[in-house]
Every structure is written in C-alpha cells, then in structure tokens.
N, C-alpha and C positions, 0 to 999 in steps of 0.2 A: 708154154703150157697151153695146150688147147682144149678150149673149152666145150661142152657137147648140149647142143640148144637142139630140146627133141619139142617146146612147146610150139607150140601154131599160132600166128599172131594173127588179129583181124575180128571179124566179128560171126557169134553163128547165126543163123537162118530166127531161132526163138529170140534172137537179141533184137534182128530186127525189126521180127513180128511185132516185139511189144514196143518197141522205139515208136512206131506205125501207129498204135494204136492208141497211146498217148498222147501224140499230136494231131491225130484225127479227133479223139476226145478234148482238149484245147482249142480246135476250129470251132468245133460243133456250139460250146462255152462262148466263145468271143462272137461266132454268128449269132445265139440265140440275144446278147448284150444288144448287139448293133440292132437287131429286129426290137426291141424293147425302146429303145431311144430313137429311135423312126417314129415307132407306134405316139411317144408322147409327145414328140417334136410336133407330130401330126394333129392332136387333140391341143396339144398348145396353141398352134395353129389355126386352128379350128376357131377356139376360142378367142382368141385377137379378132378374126374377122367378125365374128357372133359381137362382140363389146362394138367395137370399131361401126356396125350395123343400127344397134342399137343406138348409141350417141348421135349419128347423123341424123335417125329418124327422129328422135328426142329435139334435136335442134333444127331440123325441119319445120314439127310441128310450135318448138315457138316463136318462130317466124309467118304463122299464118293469124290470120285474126281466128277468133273463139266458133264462126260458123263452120269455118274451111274444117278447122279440127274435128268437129262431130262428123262430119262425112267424108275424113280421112279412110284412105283403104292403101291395102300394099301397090306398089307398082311389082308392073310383069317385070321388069328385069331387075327384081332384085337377088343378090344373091344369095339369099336367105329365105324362111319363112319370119315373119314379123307381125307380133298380137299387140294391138295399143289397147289399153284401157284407161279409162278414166274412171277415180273415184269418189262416186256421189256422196250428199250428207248425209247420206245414212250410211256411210263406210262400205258400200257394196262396189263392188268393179263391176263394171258394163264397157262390152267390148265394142268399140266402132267399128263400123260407122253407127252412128243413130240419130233420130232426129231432131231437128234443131227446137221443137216446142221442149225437148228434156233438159233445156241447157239452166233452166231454175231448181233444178234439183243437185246442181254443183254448187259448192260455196267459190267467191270470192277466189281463193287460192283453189284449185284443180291438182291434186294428186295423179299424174298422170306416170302411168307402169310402162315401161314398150318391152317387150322378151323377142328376141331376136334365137331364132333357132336355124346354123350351121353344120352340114355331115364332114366330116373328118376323111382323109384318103382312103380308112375303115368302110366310112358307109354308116358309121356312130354317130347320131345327131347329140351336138354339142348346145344349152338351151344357156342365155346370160340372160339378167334381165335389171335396163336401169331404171331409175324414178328420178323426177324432175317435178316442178311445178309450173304449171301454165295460171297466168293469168286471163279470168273470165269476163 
C-alpha cells in the first residue's frame, strides 16, 4: 500500500523570521542584565575604596598628636577627594586645617567626621563618611 506524502517538511521564511526575532529580543534582555550588574559591581566598587579611604585617613589622623591634626590637609596622591572635620563644643563642624589657638574650643574627646568622596567607572561620585574619636 502506498502512501502519498504531498506535505513539505522544514521550516517557512515567517517561522524563521520570528524564531530571529525572539532570540534577538532574549540577547537584547540578558545584555541589558549584564550592563546593570557592571553598573553596580562598579558603585560597589566605588564604595569599598571611598570606606577603605576613609578608615585610613581616620587612623592616620590618630596617630598624630592634637597639633599635626588641625593642620591636617589631603595629600596630592590621593585617590579620592577627602573633608575631615572636627566637632567643636558647641556641636558645630569646622573643616581643617585650622589654627592651632582654636584647639580650646574642642572638648576633651574630638568628634572627628572624615567623608571620603570616590567616582565610580560611571563618573558617579560615590561620598561614605566615618566618625571616630580623637583624643585632645
């Protein structure tokens, strides 16, 4: 008995167009993923060095005696920007350097702030900022 096979087997022209167009739209998805977890790895990133900036200069500063500290300033090769303040008794932040006659208007224990500010592979400046205590 012989059978009569008139169908066409395989795929048409529209099947493949959209097969295409589905997995173009699935790249496009998985690209746009990967660019988002760059983007934060990079601000993660950012922010480790910004902490990591901050702690040194924090433990820098108290490692000097109480003069060296008022006429602390950033150094040129850092790889950040870097604000230290100290907070007088009257709760106010005054950013160094300053001069050594203001050093009676801290108590005892020195509230000292450092905010370290790092840009990201963006160009996004990423700002951390820690507190510590210096003895005066």
């Amino acid at each position: 008995m012989a059978v009569c096979r008139n169908r066409k087997t395989g795929f048409t022209l529209v099947d493949a167009l959209v097969a295409c167009a589905l997995l173009t739209g699935g790249l496009v998805v998985v690209a746009g993923a990967l660019d988002g977890l760059a983007a934060a790895d990079s601000t993660t990133e950012a922010r480790v060095h910004a902490r990591e900036l901050a702690v040194s200069v924090l433990a820098e500063l108290k490692g000097l005696p109480i003069d060296a500290v008022l006429q602390y300033s950033q150094r040129e090769d850092a790889p950040g920007r870097v604000r230290v303040e100290l907070v007088n008794g009257a709760g106010q932040a005054v950013a160094l350097p300053i001069q050594p006659a203001d050093l009676n208007a801290f108590p005892p224990q020195v509230e000292t702030r450092v905010r370290a500010v790092v840009k990201d592979r963006r160009g996004h400046a990423i700002e951390v900022q820690t507190v510590g205590f210096l003895k005066r």
